[in-house]
C-alpha positions in Angstrom: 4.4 -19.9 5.5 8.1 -19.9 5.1 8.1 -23.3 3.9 5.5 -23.4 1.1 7.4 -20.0 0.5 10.7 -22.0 -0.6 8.8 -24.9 -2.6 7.3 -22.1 -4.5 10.5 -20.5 -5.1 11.8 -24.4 -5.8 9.3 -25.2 -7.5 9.9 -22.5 -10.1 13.3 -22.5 -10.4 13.0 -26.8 -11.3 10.5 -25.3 -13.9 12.5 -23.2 -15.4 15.5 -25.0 -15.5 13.3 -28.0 -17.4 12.3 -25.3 -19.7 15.8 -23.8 -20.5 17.3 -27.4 -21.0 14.2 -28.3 -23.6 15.6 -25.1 -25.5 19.6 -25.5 -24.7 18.7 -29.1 -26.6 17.1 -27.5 -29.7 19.4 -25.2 -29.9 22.2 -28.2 -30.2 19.7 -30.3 -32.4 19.9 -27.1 -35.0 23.4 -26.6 -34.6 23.9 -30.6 -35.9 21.7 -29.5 -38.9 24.8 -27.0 -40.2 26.7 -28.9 -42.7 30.7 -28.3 -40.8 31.5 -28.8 -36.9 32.7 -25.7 -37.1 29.7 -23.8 -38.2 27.5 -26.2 -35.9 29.5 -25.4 -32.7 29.1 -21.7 -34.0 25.6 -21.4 -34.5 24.9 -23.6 -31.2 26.8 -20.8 -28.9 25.2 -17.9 -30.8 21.9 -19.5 -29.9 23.0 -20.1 -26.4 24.3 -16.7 -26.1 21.0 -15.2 -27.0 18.7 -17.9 -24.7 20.8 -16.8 -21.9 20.7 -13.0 -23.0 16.8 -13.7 -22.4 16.9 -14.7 -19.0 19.9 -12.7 -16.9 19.4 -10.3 -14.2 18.2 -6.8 -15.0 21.4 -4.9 -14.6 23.1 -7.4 -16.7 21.2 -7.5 -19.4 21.7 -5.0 -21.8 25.2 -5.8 -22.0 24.8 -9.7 -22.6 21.3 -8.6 -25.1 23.9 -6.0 -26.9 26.8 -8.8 -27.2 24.1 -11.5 -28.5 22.7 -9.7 -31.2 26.1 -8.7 -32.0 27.4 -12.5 -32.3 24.6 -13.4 -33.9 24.8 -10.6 -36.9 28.1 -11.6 -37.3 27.8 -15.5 -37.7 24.9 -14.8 -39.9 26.9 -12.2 -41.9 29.6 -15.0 -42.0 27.5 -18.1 -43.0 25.9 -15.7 -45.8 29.3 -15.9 -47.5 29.7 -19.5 -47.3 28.6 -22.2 -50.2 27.6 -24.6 -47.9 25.0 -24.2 -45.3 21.8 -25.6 -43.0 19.8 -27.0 -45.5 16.4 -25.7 -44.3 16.8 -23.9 -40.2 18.6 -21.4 -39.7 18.1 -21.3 -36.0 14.6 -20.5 -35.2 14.9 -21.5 -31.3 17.8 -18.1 -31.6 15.1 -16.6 -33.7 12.5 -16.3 -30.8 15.4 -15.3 -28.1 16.0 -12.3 -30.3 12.1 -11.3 -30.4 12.0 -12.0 -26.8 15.2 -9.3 -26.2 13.1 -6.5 -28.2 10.2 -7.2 -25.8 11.9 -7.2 -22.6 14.4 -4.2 -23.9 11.0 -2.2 -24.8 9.4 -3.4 -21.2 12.5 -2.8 -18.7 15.1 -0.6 -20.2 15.3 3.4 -20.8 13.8 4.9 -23.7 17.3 5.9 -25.7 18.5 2.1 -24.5 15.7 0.5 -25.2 16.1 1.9 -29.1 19.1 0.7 -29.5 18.6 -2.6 -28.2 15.3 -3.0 -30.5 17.3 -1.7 -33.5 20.0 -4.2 -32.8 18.1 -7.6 -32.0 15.9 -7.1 -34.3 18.2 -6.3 -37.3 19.7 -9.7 -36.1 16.6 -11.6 -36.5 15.6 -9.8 -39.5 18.5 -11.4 -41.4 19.1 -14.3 -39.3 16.9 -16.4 -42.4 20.2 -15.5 -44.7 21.7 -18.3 -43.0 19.7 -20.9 -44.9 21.3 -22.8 -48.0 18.6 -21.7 -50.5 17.5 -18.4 -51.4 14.5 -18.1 -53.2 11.0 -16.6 -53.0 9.8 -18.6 -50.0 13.4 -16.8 -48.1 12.4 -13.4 -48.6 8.5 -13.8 -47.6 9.7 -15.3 -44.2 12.2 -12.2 -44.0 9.1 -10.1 -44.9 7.1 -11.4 -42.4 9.7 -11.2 -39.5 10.6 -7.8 -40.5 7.0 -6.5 -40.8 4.7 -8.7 -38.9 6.9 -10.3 -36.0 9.1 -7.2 -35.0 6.4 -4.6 -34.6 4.0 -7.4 -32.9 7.1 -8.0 -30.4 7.4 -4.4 -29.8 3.9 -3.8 -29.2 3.6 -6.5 -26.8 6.7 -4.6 -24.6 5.0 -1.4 -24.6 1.7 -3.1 -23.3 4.0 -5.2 -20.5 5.8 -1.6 -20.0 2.2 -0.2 -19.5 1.0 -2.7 -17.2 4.2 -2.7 -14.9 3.6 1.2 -14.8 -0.4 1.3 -13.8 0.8 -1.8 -11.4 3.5 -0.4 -9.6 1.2 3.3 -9.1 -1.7 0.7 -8.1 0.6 -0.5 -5.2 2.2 3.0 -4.8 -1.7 4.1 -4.3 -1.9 1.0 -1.5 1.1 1.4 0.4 0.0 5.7 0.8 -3.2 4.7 1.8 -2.0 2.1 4.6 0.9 4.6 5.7 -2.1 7.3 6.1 -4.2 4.6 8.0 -1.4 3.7 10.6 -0.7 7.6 11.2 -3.7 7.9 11.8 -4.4 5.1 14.3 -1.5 6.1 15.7 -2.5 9.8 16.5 -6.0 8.4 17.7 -4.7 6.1 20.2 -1.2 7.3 21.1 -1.4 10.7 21.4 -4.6 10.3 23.3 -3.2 7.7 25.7 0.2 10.6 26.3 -1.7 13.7 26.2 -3.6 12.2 29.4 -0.3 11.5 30.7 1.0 14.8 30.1 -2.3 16.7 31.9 -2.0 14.6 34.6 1.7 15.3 35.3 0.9 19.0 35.2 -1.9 18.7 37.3 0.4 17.0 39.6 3.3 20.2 39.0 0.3 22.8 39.4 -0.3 21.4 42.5 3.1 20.9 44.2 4.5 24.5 42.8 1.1 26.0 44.5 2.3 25.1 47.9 -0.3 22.7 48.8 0.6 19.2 50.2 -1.0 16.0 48.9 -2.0 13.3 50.9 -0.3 9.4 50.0 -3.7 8.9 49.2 -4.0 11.5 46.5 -0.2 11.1 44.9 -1.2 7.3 44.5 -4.4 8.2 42.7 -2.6 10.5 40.5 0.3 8.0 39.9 -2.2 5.1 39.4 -4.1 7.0 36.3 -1.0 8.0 35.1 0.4 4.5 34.9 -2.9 3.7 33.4 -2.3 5.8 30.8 0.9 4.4 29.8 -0.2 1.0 29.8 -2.8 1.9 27.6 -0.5 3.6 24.9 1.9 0.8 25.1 -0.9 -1.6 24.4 -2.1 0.4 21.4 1.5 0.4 20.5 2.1 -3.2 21.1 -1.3 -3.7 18.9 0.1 -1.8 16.0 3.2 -3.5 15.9 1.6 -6.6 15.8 -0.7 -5.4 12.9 2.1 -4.7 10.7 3.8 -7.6 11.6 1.1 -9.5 10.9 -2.1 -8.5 10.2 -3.8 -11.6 10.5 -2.2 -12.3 14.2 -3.6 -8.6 14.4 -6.9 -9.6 13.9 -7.2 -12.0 16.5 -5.6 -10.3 19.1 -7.7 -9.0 22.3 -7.6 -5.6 23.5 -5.2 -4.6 25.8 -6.6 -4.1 29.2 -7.7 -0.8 30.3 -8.0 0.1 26.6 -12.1 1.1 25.6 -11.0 0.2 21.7 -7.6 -1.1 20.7 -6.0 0.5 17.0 -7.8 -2.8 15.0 -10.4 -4.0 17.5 -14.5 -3.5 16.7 -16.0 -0.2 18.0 -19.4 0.5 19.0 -21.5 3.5 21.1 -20.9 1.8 23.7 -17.6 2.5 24.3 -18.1 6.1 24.2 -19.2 5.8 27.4 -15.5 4.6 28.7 -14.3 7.0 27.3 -15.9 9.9 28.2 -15.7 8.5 31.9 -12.1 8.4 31.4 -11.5 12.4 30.0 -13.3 13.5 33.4 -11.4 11.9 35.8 -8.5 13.5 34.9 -10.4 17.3 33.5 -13.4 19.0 33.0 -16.4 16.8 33.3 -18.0 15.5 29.6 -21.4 14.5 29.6 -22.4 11.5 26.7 -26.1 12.6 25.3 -26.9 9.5 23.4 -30.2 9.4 21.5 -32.3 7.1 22.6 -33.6 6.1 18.8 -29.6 4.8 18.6 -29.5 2.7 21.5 -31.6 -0.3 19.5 -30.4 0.6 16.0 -27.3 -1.7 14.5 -24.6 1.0 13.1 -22.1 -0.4 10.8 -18.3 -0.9 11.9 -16.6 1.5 9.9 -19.9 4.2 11.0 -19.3 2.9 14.8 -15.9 3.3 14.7 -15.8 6.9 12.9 -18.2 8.4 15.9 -15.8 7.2 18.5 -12.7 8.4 16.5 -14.4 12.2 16.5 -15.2 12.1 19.7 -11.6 10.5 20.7 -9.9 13.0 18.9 -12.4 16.1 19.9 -11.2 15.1 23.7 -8.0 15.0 22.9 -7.6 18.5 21.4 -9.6 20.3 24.5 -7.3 18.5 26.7 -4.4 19.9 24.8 -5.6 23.4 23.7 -8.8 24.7 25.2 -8.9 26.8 28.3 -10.7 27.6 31.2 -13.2 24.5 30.3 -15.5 23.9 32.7 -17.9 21.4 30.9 -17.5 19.2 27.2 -20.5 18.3 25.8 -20.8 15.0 23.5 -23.4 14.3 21.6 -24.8 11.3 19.0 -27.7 11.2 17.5 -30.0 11.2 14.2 -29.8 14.3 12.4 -33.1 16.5 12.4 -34.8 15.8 9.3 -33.1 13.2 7.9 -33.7 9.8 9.9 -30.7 8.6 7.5 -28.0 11.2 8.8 -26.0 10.8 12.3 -24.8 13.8 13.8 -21.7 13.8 16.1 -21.1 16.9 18.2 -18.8 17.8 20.8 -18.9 21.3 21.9 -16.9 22.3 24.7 -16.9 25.9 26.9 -13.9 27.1 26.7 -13.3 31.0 27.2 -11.7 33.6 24.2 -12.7 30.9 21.8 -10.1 28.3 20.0 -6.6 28.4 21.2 -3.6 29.8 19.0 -3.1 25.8 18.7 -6.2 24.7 17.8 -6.2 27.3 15.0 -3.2 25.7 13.6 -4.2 22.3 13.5 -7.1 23.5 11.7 -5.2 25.4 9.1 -2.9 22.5 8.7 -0.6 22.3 11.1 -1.6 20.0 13.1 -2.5 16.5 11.7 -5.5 15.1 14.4 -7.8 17.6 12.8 -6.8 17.1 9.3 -6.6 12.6 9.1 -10.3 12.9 11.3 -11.4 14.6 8.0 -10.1 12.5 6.1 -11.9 9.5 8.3 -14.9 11.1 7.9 -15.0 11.3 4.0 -13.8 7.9 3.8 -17.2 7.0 5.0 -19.2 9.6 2.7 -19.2 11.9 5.9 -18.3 15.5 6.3 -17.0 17.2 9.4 -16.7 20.9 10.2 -14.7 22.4 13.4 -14.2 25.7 14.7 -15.0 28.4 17.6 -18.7 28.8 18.7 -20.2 32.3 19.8 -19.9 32.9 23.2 -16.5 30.7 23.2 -15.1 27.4 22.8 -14.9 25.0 20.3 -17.3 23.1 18.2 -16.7 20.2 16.2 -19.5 18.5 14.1 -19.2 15.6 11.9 -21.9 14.6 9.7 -22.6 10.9 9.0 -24.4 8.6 6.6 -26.8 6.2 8.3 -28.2 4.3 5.5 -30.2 1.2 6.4 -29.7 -0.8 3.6 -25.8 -0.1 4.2 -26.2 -1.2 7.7 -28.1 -4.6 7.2 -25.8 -5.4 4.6 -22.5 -4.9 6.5 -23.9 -7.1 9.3 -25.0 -9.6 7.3 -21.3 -9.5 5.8 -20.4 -10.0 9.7 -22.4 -12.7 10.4 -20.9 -14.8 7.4 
């Protein structure tokens, strides 16, 4: 990649120095047509001047376009005077250089700089004709046309660049938020999952020891073994993410790390719910998977698949770190009632006195698991609702389109 990378860059930099030395030598070719050395050398730098006006870096530029324009008024200014003079060009290879500094003063500088660059390089192309031995009717229709048709066409075309640079730039502004939103997100699905089973289990383990009672080798290994688990599998989903933004197509065809039910870019299904769920009671209160049996046969799309296991991922999370006194987490998947084209995700759990003073927050806005699972959820033209249940605990319900058509159509895509 790095290689056809530099012939690119070769490539156009032999292109345009092929084009710049076509135009250096009609520059010289036009200079040979003035009728003295003197004025020949002249009007060959002023047209140099202005070629190399077009094509300098952008914090040079409005200095070398200002001081081009400039020589070139002046030489024309001076030739004017003269009684000898080209015959029948006055430079038109200088002419088109001076457009060109309108357009790109219009498409890259300030407003207030950009005025004053157009006013300048274009007064000098305006009268740039005046250079030409004979002054007749045919002079001032070609000073007519430059002045009324060419300038304002020039200009035009630097607010339409100016335009499409701006709608460009907010178009990849628009990309980059939406990936930065996607990786804080993966990140708070895996990461904090994988560390908020870490820290349980190591206050499990300090509820223990402060209450006095001993714990055999076998039970501190067990304990240590899940913990270690745990930090594998957050170092995998780190490792994964790395790798994604590294390079996202290495990304793509890297496994899952081991241990991991679904790593931050790898395919998701009901399946690994079960894992999942298996894995939040060894380490808490036990949660039971209800799967509908109508699901077990029917093909969900990816992004659907995946969304049900982030809601359920993230639900676990937040009753490992807020609820209390849970004694029991129930998930369940299915169609919703009535609509054979709706999935409902539900994980309720029984918590006593309700939502904790945390999981209020992270409702409200202080917390972002809550608040990126919504915004998962609408992604896919779902809707999701949390809060306390009567009789306590927590209820989170996300609604989800299961639309057949959708679904046969995004494994077809997978297939081919």
């Amino acid at each position: 990649m790095i290689s056809e990378f530099r012939s690119r860059f070769r490539f156009r930099h032999l292109r345009q120095g092929l084009v710049g030395s076509a135009l250096a030598l009609l520059v010289v070719l036009e200079g040979l047509n003035a009728p003295h050395p003197a004025m020949a050398a002249a009007t060959m730098v002023s047209g140099i001047l202005c070629l190399a006006a077009v094509t300098v870096p952008e914090r040079l530029f409005a200095r070398y376009a200002l001081g081009a324009a400039v020589v070139s008024c002046v030489l024309t200014g001076m030739e004017a005077r003269l009684s000898e003079r080209p015959p029948n060009t006055p430079g038109m290879v200088e002419l088109g250089a001076l457009l060109l500094l309108s357009t790109r003063a219009v498409r890259r500088c300030p407003p207030l700089r950009a005025a004053g660059l157009v006013a300048v390089s274009s007064g000098a192309a305006v009268v740039l004709p005046l250079r030409i031995e004979l002054w007749d009717d045919h002079l001032k229709e070609l000073i007519s046309v430059i002045a009324v048709c060419a300038v304002p066409f020039m200009v035009v075309v630097g607010v339409c660049l100016r335009l499409y640079d701006t709608l460009r730039e907010r178009e990849r502004e628009a990309i980059r938020q939406a990936q930065r939103l996607e990786h804080a997100r993966e990140l708070h699905d895996f990461v904090a999952h994988h560390v908020t089973a870490i820290v349980a289990q190591t206050k499990a383990a300090r509820f223990t020891a402060a209450a006095g009672h001993t714990q055999s080798p076998e039970d501190l290994d067990r304990m240590l073994a899940q913990i270690e688990r745990a930090g594998s599998q957050a170092l995998g989903s780190m490792r994964a993410m790395v790798t994604s933004l590294r390079d996202h197509a290495t990304a793509s065809a890297t496994p899952r790390p081991t241990g991991d039910p679904a790593g931050p870019l790898g395919p998701l299904g009901l399946r690994d719910l079960r894992a999942l769920t298996e894995e939040f009671s060894e380490v808490g209160p036990v949660a039971e998977l209800i799967l509908a049996p109508e699901l077990a046969d029917r093909p969900l799309p990816p992004g659907i698949a995946t969304t049900v296991h982030r809601v359920v991922q993230e639900s676990l999370t937040n009753v490992r770190k807020h609820a209390t006194g849970v004694g029991r987490v129930e998930v369940r998947v299915g169609v919703r009632p009535g609509d054979r084209e709706g999935l409902e995700v539900s994980v309720v759990d029984d918590g006593r006195g309700g939502a904790s003073p945390a999981a209020e927050r992270s409702v409200e806005g202080g917390g972002y698991g809550l608040v990126g699972l919504a915004e998962r959820v609408e992604e896919v033209n779902g809707h999701l609702t949390a809060g306390p249940r009567d009789g306590g605990g927590w209820h989170v319900l996300a609604v989800l389109p299961l639309d057949k058509t959708v679904t046969e159509e995004t494994i077809a895509c997978d297939h081919a």
